[in-house]
C-alpha positions, 0 to 999 in steps of 0.5 A, a space after each residue: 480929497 487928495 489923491 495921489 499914486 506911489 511910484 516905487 523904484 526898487 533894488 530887487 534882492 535877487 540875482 536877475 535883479 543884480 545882474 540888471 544894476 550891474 549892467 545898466 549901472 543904476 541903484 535900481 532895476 525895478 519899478 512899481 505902482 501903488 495906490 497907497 503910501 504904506 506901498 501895502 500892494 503894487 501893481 507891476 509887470 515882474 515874475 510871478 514866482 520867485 522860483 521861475 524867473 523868465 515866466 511873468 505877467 501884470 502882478 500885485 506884489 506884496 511888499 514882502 517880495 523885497 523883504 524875504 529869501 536874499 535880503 531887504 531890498 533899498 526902495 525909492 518911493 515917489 508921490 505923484 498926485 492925481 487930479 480927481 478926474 483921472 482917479 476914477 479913470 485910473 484905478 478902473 483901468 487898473 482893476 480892469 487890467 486884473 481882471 484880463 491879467 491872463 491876456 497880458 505877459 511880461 515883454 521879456 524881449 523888450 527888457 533884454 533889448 533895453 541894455 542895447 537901447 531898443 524897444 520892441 514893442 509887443 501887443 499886451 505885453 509890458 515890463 515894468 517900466 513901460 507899465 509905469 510909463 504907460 499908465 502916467 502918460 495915459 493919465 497926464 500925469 508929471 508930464 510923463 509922456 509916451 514918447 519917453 526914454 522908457 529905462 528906469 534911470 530915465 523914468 527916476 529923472 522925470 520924478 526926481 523932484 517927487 521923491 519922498 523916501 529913499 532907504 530900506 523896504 518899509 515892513 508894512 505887511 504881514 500877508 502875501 495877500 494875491 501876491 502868489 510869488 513864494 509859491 512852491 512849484 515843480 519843475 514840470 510845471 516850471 518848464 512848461 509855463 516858461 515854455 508856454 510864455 516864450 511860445 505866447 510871445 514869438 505868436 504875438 510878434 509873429 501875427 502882432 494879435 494876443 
């Protein structure tokens, strides 16, 4: 059987996500993995509600994401096929990485030093693109390798000749499923896991442990 994983690069219809193309230039700002080619669900490092936009972690996003509030997004879906001893081996990880979500966090540093080209490295924490990256280098998969120019723009290069589609978010959902990003929330609770999540990361640059 053949087994493949779905790289989505995505123009996010937000106002964070405008505010990255402008500044890096490129179409897209955000990066996705899904294990199916309908991109039903994808796993990624992003906000987890749409109404707080600098508290996120490892998220499986619904496709709706790109398809609700400010618009449609455009997206572009890659294909990368996975030999099937690295299948087992990565949709554990994946499942594992979900199952200890609570122990990962958005690198929010690192996505504001990337428009000046640095890296900041955090322990377990991630944005979207050094996800993706991470997981194609951990697995050898298109010759994506660690040591990779970690930007959207860069990774887009590396699978340019992988690309399968290229236009408006398919609608292939009708449900949020364990996407909790249109969830209400207050502003008390806002405060405080935005504040906790900065708190989190200052610990982990600070002592470099979770």
């Amino acid at each position: 059987m053949e087994h493949a994983v779905y790289i989505v690069f995505s123009a996010t219809p937000t106002g964070m996500g405008r505010l990255i193309r402008k500044a890096t230039r490129n179409r897209y700002n955000h990066v996705s993995l899904s294990l199916s080619r309908d991109i039903h669900k994808m796993y990624t490092f992003a906000r987890l509600h749409r109404t707080i936009p600098l508290y996120g972690g490892f998220v499986v996003e619904s496709i709706l994401r790109y398809q609700s509030f400010a618009g449609a997004a455009r997206v572009k879906i890659c294909r990368v096929e996975v030999p099937e001893p690295q299948w087992t081996y990565l949709q554990n990880h994946l499942e594992r990485l979900w199952n200890e979500r609570e122990e990962y966090i958005y690198n929010t540093p690192a996505a504001l030093a990337s428009l000046v080209h640095l890296r900041p490295a955090i322990s377990k924490a991630y944005t979207c693109v050094t996800f993706v990256q991470d997981i194609l280098a951990r697995h050898h998969l298109a010759g994506v390798e660690e040591t990779d120019c970690p930007t959207v723009r860069s990774l887009e290069r590396r699978l340019a000749s992988c690309v399968i589609y290229e236009g408006p978010a398919p609608a292939s959902a009708q449900e949020w499923g364990e996407d909790v990003y249109p969830m209400e929330t207050t502003t008390r609770y806002a405060v405080y896991t935005t504040a906790r999540h900065f708190g989190r990361l200052a610990l982990r640059v600070l002592t470099g442990v979770p």
